[in-house]
PAZAPA-4460 file (N, C-alpha, C; in steps of 0.05 Angstrom, whole numbers, plus 32768, in hexadecimal, padded with zeros to 4 digits):
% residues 232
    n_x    n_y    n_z   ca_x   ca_y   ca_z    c_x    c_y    c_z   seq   type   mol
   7F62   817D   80B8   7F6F   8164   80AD   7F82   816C   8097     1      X     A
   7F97   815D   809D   7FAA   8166   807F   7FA5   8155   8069     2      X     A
   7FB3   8152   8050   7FA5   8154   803C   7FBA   813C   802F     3      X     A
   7FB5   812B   8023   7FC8   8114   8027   7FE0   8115   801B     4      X     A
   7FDE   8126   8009   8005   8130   8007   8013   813D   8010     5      X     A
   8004   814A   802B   8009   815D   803F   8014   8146   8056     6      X     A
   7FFA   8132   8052   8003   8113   806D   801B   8105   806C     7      X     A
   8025   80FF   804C   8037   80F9   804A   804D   8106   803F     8      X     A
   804D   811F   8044   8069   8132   8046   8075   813C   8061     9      X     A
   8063   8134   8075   805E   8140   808A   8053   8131   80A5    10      X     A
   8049   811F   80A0   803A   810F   80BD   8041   80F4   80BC    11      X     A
   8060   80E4   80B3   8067   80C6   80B9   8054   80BE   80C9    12      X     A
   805D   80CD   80E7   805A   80B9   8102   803D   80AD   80FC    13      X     A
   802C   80CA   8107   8009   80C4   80FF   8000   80B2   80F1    14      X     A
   800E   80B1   80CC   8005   80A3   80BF   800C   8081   80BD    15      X     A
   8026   807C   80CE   8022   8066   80CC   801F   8057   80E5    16      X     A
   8013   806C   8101   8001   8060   8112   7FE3   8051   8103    17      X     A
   7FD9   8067   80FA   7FC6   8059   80EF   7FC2   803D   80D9    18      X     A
   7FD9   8040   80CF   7FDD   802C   80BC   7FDE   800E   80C0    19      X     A
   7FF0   8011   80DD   7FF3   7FFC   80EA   7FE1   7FEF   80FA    20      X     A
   7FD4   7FFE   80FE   7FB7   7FF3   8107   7FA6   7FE8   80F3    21      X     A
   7FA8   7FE5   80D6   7F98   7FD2   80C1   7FA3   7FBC   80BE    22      X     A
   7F8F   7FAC   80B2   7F93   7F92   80B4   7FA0   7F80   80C4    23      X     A
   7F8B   7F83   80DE   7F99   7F70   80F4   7F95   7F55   80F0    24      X     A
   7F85   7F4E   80DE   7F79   7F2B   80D1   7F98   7F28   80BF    25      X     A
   7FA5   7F35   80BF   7FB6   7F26   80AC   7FB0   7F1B   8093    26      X     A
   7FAA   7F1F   808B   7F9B   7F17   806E   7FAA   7F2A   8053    27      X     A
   7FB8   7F3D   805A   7FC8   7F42   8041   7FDB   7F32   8041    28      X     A
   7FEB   7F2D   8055   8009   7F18   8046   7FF5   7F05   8043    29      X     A
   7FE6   7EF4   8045   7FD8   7EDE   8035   7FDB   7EE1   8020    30      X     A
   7FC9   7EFE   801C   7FB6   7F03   8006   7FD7   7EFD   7FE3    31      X     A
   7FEC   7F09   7FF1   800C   7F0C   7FEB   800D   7EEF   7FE7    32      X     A
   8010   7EDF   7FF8   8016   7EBB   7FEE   8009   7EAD   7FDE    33      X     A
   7FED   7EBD   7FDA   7FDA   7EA9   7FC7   7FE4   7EB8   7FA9    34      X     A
   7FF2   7ECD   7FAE   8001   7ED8   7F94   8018   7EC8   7F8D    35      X     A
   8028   7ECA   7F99   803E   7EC2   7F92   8050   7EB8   7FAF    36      X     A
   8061   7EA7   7FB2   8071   7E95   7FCE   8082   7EA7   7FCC    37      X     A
   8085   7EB8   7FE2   8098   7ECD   7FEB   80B8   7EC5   7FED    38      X     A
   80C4   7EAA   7FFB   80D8   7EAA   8007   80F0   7EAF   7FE8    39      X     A
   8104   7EBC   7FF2   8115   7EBB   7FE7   811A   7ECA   7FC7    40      X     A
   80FA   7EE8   7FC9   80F6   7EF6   7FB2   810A   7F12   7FBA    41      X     A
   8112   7F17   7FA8   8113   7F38   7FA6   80FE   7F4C   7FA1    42      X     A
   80FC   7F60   7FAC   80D9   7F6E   7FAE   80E4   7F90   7FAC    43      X     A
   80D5   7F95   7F93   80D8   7FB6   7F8F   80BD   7FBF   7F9B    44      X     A
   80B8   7FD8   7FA9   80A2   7FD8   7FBA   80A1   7FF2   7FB3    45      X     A
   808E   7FFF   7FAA   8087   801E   7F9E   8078   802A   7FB1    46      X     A
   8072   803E   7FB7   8066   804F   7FCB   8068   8046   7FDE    47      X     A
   8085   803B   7FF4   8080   8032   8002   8076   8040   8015    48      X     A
   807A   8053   8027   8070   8068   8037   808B   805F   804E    49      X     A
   807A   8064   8067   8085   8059   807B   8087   8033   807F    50      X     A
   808A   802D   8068   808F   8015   8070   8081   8004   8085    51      X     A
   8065   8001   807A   805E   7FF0   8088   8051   7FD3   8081    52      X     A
   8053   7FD7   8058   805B   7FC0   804D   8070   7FAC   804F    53      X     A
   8082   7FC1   804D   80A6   7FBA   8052   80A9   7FAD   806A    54      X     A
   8096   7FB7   8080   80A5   7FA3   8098   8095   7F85   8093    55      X     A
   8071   7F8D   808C   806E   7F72   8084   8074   7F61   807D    56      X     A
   808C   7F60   8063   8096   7F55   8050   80B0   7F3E   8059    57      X     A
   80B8   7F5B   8066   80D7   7F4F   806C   80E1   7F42   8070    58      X     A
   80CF   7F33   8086   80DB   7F14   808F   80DE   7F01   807C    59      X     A
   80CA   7F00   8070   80C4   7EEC   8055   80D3   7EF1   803F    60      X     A
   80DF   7EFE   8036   80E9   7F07   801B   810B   7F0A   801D    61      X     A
   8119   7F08   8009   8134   7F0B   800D   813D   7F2B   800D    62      X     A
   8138   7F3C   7FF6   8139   7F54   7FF9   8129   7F6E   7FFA    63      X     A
   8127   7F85   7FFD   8109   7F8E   7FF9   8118   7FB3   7FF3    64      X     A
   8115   7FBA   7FD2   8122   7FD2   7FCB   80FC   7FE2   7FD0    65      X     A
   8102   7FF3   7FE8   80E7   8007   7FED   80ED   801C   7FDF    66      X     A
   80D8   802B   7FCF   80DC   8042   7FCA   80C6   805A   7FC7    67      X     A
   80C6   806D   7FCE   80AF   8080   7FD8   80BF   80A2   7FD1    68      X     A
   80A3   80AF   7FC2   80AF   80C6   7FBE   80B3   80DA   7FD4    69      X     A
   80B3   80D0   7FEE   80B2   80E7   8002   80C3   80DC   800F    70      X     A
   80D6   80ED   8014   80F1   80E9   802B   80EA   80ED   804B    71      X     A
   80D3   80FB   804F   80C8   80F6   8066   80C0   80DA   806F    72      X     A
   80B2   80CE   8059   80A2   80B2   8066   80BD   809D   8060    73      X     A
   80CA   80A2   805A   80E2   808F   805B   80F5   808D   806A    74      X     A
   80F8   80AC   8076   8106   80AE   808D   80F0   809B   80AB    75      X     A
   80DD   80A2   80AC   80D1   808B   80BF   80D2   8073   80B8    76      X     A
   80D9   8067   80A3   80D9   804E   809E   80F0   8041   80A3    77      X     A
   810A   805A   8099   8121   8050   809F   8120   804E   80BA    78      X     A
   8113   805D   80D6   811E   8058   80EE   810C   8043   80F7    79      X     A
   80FC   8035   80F0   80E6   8026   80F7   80F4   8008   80F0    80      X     A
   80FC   800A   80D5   810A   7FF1   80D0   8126   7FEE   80E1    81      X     A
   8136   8001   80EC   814E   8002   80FF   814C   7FFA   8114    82      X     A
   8133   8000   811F   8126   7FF4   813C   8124   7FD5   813A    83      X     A
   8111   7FD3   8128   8114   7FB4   8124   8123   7FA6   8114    84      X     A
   813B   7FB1   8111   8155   7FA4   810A   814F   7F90   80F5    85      X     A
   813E   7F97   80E5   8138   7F97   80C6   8152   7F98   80B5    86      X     A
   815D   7F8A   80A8   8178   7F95   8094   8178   7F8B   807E    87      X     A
   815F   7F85   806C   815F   7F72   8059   8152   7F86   8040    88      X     A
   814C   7FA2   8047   8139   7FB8   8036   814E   7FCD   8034    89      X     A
   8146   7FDD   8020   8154   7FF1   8013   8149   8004   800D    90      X     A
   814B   801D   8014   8135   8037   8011   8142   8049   7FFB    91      X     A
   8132   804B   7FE8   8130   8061   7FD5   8115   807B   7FD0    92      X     A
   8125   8097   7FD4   810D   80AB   7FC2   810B   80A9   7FB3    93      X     A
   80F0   809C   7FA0   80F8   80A0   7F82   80D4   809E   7F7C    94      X     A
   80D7   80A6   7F66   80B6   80AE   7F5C   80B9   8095   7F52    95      X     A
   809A   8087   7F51   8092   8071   7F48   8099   806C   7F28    96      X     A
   8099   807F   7F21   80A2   807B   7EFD   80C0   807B   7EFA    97      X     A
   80CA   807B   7F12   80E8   807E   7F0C   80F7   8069   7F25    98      X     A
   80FC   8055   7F22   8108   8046   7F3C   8125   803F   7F3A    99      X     A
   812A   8046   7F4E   814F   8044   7F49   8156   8026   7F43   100      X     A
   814A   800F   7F35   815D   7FF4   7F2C   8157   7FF0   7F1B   101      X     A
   8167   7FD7   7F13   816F   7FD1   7EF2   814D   7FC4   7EEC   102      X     A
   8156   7FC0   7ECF   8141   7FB0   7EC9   813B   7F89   7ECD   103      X     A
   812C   7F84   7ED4   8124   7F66   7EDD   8137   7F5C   7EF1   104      X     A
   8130   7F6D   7F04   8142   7F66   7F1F   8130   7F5E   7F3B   105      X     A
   810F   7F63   7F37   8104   7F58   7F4D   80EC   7F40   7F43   106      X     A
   80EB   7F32   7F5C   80D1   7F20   7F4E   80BE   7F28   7F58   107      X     A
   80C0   7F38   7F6C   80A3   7F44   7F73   80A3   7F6D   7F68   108      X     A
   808F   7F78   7F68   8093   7F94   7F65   806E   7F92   7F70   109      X     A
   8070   7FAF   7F83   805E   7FAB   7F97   8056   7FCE   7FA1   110      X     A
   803D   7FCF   7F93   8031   7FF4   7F9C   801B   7FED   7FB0   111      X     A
   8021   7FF6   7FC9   8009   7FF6   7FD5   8005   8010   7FDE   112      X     A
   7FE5   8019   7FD7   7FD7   802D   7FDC   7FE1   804C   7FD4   113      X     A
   7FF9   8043   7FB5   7FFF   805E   7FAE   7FF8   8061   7F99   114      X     A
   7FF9   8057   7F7F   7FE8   8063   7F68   7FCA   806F   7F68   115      X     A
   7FBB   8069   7F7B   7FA1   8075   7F77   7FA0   808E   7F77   116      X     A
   7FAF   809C   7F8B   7FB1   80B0   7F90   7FB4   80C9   7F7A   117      X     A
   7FBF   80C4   7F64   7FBF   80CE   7F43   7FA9   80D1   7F3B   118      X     A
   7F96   80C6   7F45   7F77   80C0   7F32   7F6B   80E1   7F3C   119      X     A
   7F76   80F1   7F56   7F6E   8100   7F68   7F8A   8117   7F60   120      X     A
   7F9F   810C   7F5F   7FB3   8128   7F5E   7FB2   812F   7F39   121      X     A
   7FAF   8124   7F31   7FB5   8126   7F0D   7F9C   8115   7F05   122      X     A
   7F83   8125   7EFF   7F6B   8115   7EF9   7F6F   8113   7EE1   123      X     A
   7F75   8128   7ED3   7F7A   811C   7EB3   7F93   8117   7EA6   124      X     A
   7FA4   810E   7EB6   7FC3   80F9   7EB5   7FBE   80DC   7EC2   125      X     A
   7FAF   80D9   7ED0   7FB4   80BD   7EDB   7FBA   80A6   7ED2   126      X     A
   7FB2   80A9   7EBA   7FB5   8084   7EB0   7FD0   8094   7E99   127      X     A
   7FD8   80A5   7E99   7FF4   80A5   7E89   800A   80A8   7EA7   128      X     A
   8008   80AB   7EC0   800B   80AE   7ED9   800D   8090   7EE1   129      X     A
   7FF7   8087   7EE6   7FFB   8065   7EEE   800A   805E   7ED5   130      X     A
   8008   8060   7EBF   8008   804B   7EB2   8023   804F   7EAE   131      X     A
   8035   805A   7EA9   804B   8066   7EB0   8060   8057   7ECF   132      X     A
   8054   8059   7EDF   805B   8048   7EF9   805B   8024   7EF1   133      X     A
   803C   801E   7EED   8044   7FFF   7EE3   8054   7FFC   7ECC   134      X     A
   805C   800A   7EBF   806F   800A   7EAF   808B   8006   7EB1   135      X     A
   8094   8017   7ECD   80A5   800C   7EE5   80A9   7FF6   7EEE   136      X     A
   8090   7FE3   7EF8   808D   7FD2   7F04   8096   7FB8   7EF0   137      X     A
   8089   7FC0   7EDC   8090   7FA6   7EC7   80AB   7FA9   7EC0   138      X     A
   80C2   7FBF   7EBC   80DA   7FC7   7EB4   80EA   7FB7   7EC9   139      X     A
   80EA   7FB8   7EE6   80F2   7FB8   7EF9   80F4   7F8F   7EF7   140      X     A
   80D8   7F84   7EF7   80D1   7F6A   7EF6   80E7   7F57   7EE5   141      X     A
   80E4   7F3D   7EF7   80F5   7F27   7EDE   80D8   7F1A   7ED4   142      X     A
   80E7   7F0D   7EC2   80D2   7EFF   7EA9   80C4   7EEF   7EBD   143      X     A
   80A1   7EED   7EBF   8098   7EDA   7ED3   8094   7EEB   7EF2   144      X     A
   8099   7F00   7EF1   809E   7F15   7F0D   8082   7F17   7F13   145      X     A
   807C   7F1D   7F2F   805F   7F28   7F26   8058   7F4C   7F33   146      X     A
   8049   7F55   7F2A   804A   7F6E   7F34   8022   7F74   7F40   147      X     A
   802B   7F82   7F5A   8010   7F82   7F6B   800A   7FA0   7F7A   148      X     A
   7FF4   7FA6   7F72   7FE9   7FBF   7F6E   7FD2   7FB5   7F8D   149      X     A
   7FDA   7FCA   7FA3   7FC2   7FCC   7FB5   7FB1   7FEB   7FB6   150      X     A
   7FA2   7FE3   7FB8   7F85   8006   7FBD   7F6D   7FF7   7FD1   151      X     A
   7F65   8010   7FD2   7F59   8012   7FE7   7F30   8005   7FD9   152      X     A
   7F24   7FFB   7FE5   7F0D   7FFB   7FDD   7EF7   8002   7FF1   153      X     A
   7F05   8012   8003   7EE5   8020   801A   7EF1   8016   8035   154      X     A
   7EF2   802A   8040   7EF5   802B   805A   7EDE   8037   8065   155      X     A
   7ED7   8021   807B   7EBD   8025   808F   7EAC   8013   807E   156      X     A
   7EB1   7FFA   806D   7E9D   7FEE   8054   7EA5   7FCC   8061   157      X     A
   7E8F   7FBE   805F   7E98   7FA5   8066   7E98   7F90   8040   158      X     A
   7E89   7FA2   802D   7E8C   7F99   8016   7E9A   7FAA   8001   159      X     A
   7EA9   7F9E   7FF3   7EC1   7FB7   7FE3   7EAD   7FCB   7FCC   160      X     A
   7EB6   7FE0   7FCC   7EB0   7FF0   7FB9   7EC2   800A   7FB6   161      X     A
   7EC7   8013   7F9B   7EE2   802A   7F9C   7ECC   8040   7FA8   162      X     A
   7EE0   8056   7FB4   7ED5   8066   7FC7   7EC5   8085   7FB7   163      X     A
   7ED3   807D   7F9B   7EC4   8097   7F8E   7ECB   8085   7F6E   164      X     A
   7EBF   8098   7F59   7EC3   8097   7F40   7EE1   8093   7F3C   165      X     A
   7EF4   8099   7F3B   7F03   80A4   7F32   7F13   808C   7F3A   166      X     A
   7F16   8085   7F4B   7F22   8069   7F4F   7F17   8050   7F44   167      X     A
   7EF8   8051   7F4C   7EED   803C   7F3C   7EF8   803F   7F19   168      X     A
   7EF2   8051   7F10   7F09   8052   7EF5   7F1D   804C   7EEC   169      X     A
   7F30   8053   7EFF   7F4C   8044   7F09   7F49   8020   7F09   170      X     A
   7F3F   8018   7F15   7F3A   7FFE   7F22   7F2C   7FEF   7F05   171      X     A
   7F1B   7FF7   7EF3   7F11   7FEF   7EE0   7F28   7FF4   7ECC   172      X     A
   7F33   800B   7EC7   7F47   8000   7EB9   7F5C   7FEC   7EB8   173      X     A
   7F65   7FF0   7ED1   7F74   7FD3   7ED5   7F6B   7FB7   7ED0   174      X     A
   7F55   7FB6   7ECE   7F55   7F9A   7ECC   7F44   7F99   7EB5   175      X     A
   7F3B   7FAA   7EA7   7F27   7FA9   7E8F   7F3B   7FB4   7E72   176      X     A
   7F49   7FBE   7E78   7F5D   7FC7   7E69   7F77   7FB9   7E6A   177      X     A
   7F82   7FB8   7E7A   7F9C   7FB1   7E81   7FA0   7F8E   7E8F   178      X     A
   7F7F   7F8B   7E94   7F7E   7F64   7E95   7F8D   7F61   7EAA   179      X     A
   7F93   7F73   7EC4   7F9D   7F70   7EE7   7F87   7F58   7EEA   180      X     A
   7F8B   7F40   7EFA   7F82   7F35   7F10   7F79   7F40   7F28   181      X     A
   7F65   7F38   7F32   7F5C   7F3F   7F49   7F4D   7F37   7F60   182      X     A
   7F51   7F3D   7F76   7F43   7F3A   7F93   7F40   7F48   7FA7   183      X     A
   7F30   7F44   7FB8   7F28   7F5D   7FC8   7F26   7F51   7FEF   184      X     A
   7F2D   7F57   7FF9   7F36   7F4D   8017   7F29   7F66   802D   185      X     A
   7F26   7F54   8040   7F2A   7F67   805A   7F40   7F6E   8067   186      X     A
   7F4B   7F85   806A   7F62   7F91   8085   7F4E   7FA9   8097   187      X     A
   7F40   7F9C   809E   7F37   7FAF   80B4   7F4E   7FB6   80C6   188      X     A
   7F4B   7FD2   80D3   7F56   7FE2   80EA   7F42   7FD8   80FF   189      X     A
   7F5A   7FCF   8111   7F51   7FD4   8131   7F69   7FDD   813C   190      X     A
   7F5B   7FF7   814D   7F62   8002   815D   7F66   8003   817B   191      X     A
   7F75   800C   818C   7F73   8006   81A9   7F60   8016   81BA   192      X     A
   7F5D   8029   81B6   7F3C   8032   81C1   7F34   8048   81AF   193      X     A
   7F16   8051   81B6   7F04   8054   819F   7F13   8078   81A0   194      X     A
   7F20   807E   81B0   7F38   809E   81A9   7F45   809E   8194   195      X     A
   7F59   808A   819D   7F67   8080   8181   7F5F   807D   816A   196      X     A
   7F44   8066   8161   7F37   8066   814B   7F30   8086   813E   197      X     A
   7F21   809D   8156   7F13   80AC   814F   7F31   80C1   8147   198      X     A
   7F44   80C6   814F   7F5E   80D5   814A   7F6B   80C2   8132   199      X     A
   7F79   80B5   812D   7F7F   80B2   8118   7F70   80AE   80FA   200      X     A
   7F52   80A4   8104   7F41   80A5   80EC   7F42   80C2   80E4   201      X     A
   7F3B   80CC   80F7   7F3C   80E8   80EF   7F3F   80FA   80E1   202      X     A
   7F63   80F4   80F0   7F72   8105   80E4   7F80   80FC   80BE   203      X     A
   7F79   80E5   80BE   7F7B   80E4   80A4   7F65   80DA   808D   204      X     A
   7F4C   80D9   8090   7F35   80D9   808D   7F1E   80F1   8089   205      X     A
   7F29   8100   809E   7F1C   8113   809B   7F04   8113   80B2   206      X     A
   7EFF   8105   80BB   7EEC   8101   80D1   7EE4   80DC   80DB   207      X     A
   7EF1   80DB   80F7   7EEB   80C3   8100   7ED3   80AE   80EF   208      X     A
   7EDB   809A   80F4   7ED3   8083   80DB   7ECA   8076   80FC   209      X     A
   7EA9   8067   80F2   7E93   805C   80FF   7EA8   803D   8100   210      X     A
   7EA6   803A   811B   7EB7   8026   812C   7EA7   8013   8139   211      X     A
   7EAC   7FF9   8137   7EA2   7FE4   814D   7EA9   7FD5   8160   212      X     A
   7E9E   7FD3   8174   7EB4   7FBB   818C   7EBD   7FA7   8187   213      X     A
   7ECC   7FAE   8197   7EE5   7F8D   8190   7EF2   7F89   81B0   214      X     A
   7EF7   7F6F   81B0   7EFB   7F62   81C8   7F12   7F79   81D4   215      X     A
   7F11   7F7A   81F6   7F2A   7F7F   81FD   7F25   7FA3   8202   216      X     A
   7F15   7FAE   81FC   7F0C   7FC7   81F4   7F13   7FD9   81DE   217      X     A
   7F1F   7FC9   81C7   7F29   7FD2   81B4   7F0B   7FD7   81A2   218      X     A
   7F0F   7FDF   8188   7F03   7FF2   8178   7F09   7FE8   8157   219      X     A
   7EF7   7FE3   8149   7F03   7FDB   8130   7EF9   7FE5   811A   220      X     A
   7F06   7FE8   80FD   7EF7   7FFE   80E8   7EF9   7FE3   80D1   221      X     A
   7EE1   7FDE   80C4   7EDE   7FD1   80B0   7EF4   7FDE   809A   222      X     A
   7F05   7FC9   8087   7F16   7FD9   8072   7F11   7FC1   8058   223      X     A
   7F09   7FCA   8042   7F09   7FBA   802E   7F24   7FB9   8016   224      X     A
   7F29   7FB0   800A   7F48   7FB2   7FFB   7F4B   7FA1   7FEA   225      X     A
   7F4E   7FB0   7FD1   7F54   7FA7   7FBA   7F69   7F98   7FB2   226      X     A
   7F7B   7F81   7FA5   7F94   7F7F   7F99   7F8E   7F7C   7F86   227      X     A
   7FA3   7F82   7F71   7FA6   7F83   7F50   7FC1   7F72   7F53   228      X     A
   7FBE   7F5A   7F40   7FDC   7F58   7F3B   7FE0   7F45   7F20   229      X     A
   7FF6   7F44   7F10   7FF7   7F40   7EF8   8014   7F37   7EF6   230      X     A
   801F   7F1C   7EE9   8031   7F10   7EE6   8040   7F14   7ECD   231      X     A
   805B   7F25   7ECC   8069   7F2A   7EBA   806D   7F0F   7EA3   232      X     A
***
C-alpha cells in the first residue's frame, strides 16, 4: 500500500475511484445548505485533490477557485472537469497557507479531508500548521463568509469517532479552543461489487474494509464524517 503522500503524488486515478464511491446518500451537499444557500457564492476550496468536491459544488455555485498542493491531483481534476464541460472553477498549486487571491473575495472557503493529515505529517507543528491554513481561510473570506472544515470520523463505523488520538486532538481543539460549530453525517461508500470494495479499500486503507449488501449486488462501507464550520 502506498502511503498517502505517496497516493496523492502519484495515484489520482485510484484515489478518486474510490472517492467517488462515498457518500452515495447525498447528504454532504445538504449537510453544505444547512450551512449556508449556495447559489450565486464564490468558493475558495483548499485541498482540493482530484476534485471531487469541486464537481459537487459546481452546479450550485457561481465560481469555485480549487487549490491543492499536488500538481498531480489537479491535473486529474483538470481533465475530469473538461469532460464534463465544467467552466465555472479555477485550479491552483498552492499550499493551504498560501492561496493565490486577494483578501475577502469568497463567501464560502472550504477544506475537505486535508488538514488532518498534519496531525500525522508534523505531530509537533500541527496546530501552528492548521492554524496557519484557517488563517487563510479567514484572510481569503468576506465579512459574514463562512469557512468549513471536513475530516474523517471512522470508516467501517456506523457511529462517529476520530480514528486515533491525534485527530481527536485536532477535532477538540477546534471547537473547544477555537469555538468551530459542529456535525457529524453519514457518506457511506458503496461500491459495485465486493472486488472493487476489497481493491480500492485496500489499496488505500491498507487492507479491505468489512462490507455489506446492498441491492443490485453492490457492496457498501459504513463512513462517518465530521463538519467544522465557523462564520467570519
Amino acid at each position: 500500500m502506498p502511503d498517502f503522500a505517496t497516493i496523492y503524488a502519484q495515484h489520482a486515478e485510484q484515489y478518486d475511484q474510490l472517492v467517488s464511491r462515498e457518500d452515495y446518500q447525498g447528504n454532504l451537499l445538504r449537510a453544505f445548505r444547512r450551512i449556508r444557500q449556495l447559489p450565486h457564492l464564490r468558493v475558495a476550496e483548499l485541498g482540493a485533490g482530484t476534485g471531487r468536491i469541486t464537481r459537487l459544488l459546481a452546479s450550485w455555485v457561481r465560481t469555485i477557485h480549487a487549490c491543492d498542493g499536488s500538481a498531480h491531483m489537479l491535473a486529474f481534476a483538470r481533465q475530469r472537469l473538461s469532460e464534463l464541460a465544467i467552466g465555472n472553477v479555477m485550479l491552483a498549486v498552492a499550499d493551504n497557507a498560501a492561496l493565490p487571491l486577494p483578501n475577502a473575495y469568497a463567501d464560502l472557503a472550504l477544506a475537505g479531508w486535508s488538514f488532518g493529515h498534519t496531525t500525522t505529517w508534523e505531530p509537533n507543528r500541527w496546530q501552528v500548521r492548521i492554524g496557519a491554513a484557517i488563517g487563510e481561510m479567514q484572510r481569503v473570506l468576506k465579512p459574514g463568509g463562512a469557512a468549513i472544515i471536513i475530516e474523517t470520523l471512522g470508516t467501517g463505523r456506523t457511529e462517529p469517532a476520530p480514528p486515533d488520538q491525534a485527530l481527536a486532538n485536532y477535532y477538540r481543539w477546534l471547537e473547544q479552543d477555537l469555538g468551530w460549530q459542529h456535525m457529524w453525517i453519514r457518506t457511506d461508500y458503496r461500491f459495485y461489487s465486493q472486488q472493487e470494495a476489497d481493491d480500492l479499500t485496500g489499496f488505500f486503507f491498507g487492507s479491505p474494509a468489512q462490507t455489506y449488501p446492498a441491492p443490485g449486488g453492490r457492496v457498501t462501507v459504513p463512513e462517518c464524517t465530521g463538519i467544522w464550520w465557523r462564520i467570519s
